[in-house]
C-alpha positions as CSV (number, residue, x, y, z in Angstrom):
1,X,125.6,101.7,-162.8
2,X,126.8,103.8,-159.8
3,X,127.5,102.0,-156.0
4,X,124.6,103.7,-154.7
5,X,121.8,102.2,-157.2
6,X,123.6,99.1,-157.3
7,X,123.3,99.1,-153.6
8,X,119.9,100.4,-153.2
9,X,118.7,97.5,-155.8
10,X,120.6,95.2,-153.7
11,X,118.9,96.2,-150.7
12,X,115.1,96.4,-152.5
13,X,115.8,92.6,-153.2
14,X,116.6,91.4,-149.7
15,X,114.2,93.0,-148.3
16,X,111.3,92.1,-150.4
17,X,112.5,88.3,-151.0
18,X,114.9,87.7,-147.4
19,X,113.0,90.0,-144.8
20,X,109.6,90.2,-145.7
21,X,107.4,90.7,-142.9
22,X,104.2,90.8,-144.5
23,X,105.0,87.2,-146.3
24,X,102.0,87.3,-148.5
25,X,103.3,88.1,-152.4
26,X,103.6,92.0,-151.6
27,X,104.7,94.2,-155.0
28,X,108.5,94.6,-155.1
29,X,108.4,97.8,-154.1
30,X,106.1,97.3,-150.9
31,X,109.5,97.9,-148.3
32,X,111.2,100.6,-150.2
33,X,110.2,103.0,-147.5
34,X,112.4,101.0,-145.4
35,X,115.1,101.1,-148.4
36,X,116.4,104.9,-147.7
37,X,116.7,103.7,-143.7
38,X,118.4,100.5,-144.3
39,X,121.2,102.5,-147.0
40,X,121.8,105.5,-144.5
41,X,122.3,103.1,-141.6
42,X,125.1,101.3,-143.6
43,X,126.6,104.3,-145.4
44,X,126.7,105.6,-142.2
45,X,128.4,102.2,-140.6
46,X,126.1,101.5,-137.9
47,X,126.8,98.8,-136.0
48,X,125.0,95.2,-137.1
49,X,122.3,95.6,-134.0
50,X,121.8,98.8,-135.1
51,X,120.3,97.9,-138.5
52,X,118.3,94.7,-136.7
53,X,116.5,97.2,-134.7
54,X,115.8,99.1,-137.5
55,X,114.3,96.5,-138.9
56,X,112.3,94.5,-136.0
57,X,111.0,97.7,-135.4
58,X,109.7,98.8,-138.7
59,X,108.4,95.3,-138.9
60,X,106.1,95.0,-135.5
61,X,105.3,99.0,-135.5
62,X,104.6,99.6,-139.2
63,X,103.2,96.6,-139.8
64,X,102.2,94.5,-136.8
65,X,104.8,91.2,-137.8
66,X,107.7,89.6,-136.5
67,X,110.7,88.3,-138.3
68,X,112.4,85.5,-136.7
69,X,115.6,85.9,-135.9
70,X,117.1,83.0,-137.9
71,X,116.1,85.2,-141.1
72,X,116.5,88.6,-139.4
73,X,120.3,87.1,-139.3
74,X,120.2,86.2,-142.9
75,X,118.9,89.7,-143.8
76,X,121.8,91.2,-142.0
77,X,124.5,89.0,-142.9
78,X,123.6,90.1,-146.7
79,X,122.7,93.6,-145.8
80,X,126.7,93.9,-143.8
81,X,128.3,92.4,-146.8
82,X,126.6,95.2,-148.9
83,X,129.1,97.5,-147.2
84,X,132.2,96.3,-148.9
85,X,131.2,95.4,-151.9
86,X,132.7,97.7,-154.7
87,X,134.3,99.8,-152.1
């Protein structure tokens, strides 16, 4: 399996099990919109805000939630460790 499937099935997973904003049983596949963002931003090495942004702001404008931050820094302490794994 190439680094960029591995990492985009890595990604899929946290955020449908770690970030989930909806919270309500959504189809794995219910944040991949947010997938393609999420990969770009860390291929791209943004900075660790730079990806919580992202993400509090695809949760309360896409979809009216909030994540709290406790598990907004979980998400991103998995999401930053993606970047140096199998590089």
């Amino acid at each position: 399996m190439d680094l960029t499937k591995t990492r985009t099935t890595a990604i899929r997973k946290i955020l449908h099990q770690d970030w989930d904003p909806i919270g309500c049983g959504v189809p794995e596949d219910e944040y991949d919109s947010y997938l393609w963002p999420v990969l770009r931003l860390l291929q791209d090495g943004a900075p660790r805000e730079a990806v919580a942004d992202y993400l509090r702001t695809a949760a309360t404008d896409s979809m009216s939630c909030t994540v709290p931050e406790q598990r907004l820094s979980l998400v991103l302490d998995k999401l930053m460790a993606l970047r140096t794994a199998g590089s």
